[in-house]
Each structure stands twice: as structure tokens, then as C-alpha cells.
C-alpha positions as CSV (number, residue, x, y, z in Angstrom):
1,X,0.0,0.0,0.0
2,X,3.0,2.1,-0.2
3,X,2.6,3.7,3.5
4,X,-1.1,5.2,2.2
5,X,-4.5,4.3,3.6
6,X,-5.9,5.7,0.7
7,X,-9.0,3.7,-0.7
8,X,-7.0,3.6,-4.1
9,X,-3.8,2.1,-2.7
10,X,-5.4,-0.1,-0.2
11,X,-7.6,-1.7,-2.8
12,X,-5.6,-3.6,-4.8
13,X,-3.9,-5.1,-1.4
14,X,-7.3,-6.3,0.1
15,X,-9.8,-6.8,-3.1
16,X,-7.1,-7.3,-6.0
17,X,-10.3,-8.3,-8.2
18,X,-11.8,-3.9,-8.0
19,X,-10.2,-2.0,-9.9
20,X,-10.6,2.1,-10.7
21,X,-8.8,2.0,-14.2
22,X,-10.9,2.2,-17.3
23,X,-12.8,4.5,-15.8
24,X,-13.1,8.3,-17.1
25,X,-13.2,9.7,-13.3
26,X,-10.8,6.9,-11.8
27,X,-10.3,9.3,-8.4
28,X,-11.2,11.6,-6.1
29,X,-9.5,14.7,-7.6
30,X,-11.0,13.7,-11.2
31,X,-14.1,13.8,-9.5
32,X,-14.3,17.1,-8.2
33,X,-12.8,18.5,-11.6
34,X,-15.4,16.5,-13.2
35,X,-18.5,17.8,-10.7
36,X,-17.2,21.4,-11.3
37,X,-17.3,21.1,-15.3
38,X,-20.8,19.6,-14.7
39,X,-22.2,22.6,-12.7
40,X,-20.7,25.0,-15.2
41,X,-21.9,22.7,-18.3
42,X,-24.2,23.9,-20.2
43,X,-24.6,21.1,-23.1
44,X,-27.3,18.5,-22.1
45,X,-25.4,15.9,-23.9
46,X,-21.8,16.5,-21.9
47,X,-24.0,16.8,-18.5
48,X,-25.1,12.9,-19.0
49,X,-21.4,11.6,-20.2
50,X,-20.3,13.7,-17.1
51,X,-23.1,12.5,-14.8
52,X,-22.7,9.1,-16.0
53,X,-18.8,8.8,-15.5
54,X,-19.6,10.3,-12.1
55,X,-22.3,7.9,-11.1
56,X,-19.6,5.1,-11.9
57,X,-17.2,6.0,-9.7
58,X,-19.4,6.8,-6.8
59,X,-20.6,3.3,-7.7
60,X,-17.2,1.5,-7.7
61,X,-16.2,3.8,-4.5
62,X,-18.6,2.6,-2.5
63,X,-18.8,-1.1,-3.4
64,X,-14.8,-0.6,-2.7
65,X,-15.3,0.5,0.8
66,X,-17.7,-2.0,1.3
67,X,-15.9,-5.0,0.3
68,X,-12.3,-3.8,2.1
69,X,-15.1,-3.6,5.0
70,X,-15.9,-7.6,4.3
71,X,-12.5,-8.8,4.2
72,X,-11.0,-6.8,6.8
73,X,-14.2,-8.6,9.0
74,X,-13.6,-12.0,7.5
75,X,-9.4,-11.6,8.6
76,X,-10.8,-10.3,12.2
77,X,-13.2,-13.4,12.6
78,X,-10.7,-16.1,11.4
79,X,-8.1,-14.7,14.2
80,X,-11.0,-15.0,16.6
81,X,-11.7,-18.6,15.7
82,X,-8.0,-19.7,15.7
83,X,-7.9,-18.7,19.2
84,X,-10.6,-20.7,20.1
């Protein structure tokens, strides 16, 4: 993880099968670029690709934290049955 807690880094360490590449806003500083340009936007066609690419990494994000959450459970509860 390269010394960072940071969702991106710690991904690929817990949940190797996620991944944020491919996508057109692929991190958090994309993201608020991209949320910007969408408040300014004024073509209804850009505001969709721009709301869609957003929507997919708010997707990915979360089901990230989530399944970190599940494996960093699952390592805590097969400590706790070892020591029993």
C-alpha cells in the first residue's frame, strides 16, 4: 500500500479483483474536476457523459469501501476462531 490508507492504494492489497482504471473519473481529484465542469456545463449531452462517468465511480467507490469492510471482517473473525 505504499505507506497510504488511501482507498486507491489499499484496494488492490485487500480486493485485488476492483479496480478504478478504465474508468473516465478513476479518483477523487478527477471527480471534483469532473463535478465542477458539470455545474458549469451547459450542453445537455456533456452533462449525461459527465453525470454518467460520475455515477460510476461513486458506484465503484462505495462497493470498494464495502468489500475492504468484508474482508477486513472476514481476517478479524478467522483470528478470533483460531484462538478458540
Amino acid at each position: 500500500m505504499y505507506g497510504s490508507y488511501s482507498i486507491k492504494e489499499v484496494l488492490p492489497a485487500i480486493v485485488p479483483d476492483l479496480s478504478f482504471q478504465g474508468l473516465n473519473v478513476a479518483d477523487g481529484q478527477m471527480a471534483m474536476l469532473a463535478y465542477h465542469e458539470m455545474c458549469t456545463a451547459d450542453d445537455p449531452a456533456r452533462l449525461a457523459v459527465i453525470r454518467k462517468d460520475l455515477l460510476a465511480y461513486c458506484e465503484l467507490d462505495t462497493l470498494a469501501m464495502v468489500r475492504i469492510l468484508e474482508e477486513l471482517v472476514a481476517i478479524v473473525l478467522d483470528g478470533y476462531r483460531d484462538k478458540e
